[in-house]
VEXTI-839378 format. One line per field, with one value per residue (C-alpha): x, y, z; residue number from 1; chain. Coordinates in steps of 0.1 Angstrom, whole numbers. Each point is the difference from the previous one (the first is absolute). Layout:
east = c(X,...)
north = c(Y,...)
up = c(Z,...)
seq = c(NUM,...)
mol = c(A,...)
//
This chain:
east = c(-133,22,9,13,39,25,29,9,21,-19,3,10,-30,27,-5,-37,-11,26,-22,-34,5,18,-33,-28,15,-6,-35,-7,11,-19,-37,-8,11,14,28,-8,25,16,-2,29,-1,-2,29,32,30,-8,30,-18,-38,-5,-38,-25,19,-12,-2,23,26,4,15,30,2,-1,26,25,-11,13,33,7,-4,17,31,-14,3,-27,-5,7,-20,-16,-26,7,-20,-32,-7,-26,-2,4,1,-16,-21,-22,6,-8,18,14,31,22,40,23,40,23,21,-12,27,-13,-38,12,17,-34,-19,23,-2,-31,0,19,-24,-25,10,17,-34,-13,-11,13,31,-16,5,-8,26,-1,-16,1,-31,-28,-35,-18,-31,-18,-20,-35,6,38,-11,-9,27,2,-21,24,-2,5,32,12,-3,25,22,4,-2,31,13,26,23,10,13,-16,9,-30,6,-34,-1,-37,-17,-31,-36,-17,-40,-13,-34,-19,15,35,25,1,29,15,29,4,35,30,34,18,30,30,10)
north = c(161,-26,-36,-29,-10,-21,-3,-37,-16,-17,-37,-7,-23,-32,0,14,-31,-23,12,-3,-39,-6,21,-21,-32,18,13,-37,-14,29,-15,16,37,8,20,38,-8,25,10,-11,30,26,-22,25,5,26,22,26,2,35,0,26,32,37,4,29,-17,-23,25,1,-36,-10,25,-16,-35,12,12,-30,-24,14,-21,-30,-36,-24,-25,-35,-29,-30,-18,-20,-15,3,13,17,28,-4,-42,-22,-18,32,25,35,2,-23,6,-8,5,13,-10,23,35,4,27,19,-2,12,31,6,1,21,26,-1,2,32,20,-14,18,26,11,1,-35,-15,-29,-40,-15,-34,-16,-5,-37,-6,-25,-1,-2,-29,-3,18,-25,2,-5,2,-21,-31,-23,-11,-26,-36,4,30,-4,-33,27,27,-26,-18,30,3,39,1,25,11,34,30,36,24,37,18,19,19,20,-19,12,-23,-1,-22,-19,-27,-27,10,31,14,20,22,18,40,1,-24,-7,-24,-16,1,-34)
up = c(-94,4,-17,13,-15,-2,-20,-15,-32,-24,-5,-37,-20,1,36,8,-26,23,31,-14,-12,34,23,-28,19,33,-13,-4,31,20,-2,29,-15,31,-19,-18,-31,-16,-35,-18,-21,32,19,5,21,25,8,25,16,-2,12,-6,-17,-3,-36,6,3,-24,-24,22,3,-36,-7,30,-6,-42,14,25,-31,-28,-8,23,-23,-5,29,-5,21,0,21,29,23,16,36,23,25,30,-9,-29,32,3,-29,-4,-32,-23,-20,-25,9,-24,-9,-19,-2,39,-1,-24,10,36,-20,-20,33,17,-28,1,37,-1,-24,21,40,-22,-17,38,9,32,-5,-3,36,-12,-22,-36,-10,-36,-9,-21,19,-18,26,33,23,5,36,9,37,-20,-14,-34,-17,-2,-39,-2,23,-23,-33,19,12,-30,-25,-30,-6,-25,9,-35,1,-14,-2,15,-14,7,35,6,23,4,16,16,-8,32,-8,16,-29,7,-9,-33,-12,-19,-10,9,-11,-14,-10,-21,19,-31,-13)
seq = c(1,2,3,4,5,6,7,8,9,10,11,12,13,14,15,16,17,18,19,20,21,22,23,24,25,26,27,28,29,30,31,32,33,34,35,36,37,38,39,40,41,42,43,44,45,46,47,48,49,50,51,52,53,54,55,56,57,58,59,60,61,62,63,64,65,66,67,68,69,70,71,72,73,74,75,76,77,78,79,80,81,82,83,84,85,86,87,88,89,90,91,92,93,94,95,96,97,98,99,100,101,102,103,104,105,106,107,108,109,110,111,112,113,114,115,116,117,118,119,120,121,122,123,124,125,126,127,128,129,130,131,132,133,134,135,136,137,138,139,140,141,142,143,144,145,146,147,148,149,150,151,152,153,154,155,156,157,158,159,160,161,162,163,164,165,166,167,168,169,170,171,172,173,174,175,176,177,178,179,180,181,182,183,184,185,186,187,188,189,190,191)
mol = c(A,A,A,A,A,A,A,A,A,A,A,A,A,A,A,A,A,A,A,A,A,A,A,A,A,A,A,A,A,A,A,A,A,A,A,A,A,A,A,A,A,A,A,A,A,A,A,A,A,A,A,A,A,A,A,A,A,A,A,A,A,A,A,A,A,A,A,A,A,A,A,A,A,A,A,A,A,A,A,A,A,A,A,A,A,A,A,A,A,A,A,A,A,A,A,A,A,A,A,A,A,A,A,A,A,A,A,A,A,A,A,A,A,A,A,A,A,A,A,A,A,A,A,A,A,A,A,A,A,A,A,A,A,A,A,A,A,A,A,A,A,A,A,A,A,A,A,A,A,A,A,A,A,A,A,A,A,A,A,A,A,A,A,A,A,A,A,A,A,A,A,A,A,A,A,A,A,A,A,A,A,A,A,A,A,A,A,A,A,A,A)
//
């Protein structure tokens, strides 16, 4: 059996609350619902895709994933921005960007990177992109609705800083009104 994984840091409440008054706007400006929001409670920073797992394994994982993070300090960031991928024109996703210890979160991934290909998983060949997915199109082919672009473009993040300490192995439940998840395994980042 396997079960599809991923391994993210938790958003703090501060900054999941900040997110869900910004994407209510964006709910608002969306009449046409031609976004899949996010729940604000699910949203998280995901550090590695791992895909569908052999149970097996994840023994081995949690216990390399526990060694990679001991002694690793809390991550501080913020919120900045909002973008799309590939373009906000035609977006697939919709995200949030992040400011803050960049330095730091590029350590945390790399640790975790590390247990990852050492526990048997091939390296990442795409590079690391800190955001935090708000939205999936409906239809990435059609552009966005002129509201709904005025609500992005004109949309206020406070970039307050905030330290995020809870690193998780998460399984991903997929279902036909979005992902569920939950956490396998995780670690508190110290203070």
């Amino acid at each position: 059996m396997t079960m599809r994984l991923f391994i993210a840091l938790h958003l703090g409440s501060d900054i999941r609350e900040r997110l869900s008054r910004m994407q209510a706007a964006l709910r608002k400006a969306d009449a046409e619902g031609a976004i899949r929001w996010v729940n604000p409670d699910s949203m998280h920073l995901t550090l590695r895709f791992l895909g569908e797992t052999p149970e097996f394994a994840v023994p081995g994982l949690i216990s390399g994933l526990g060694a990679s993070l001991a002694g690793q300090r809390a991550i501080r960031l913020g919120l900045a921005g909002i973008g799309g991928f590939p373009n906000l024109r035609q977006p697939r996703v919709i995200w949030v960007g992040l400011v803050g210890d960049f330095e730091a979160l590029h350590g945390l991934q790399q640790r975790v990177e590390t247990a990852v290909t050492v526990s048997g998983w091939p390296s990442e060949s795409r590079p690391f992109q800190p955001h935090l997915t708000l939205g999936r199109a409906g239809d990435p082919k059609r552009p966005l609705a002129p509201n709904l672009s005025r609500a992005i473009a004109s949309a206020k993040l406070d970039s307050e800083m905030q330290p995020h300490r809870n690193v998780a192995l998460v399984r991903s439940h997929l279902g036909p009104r979005g992902s569920r998840y939950e956490d396998v395994a995780d670690w508190s980042l110290e203070a």
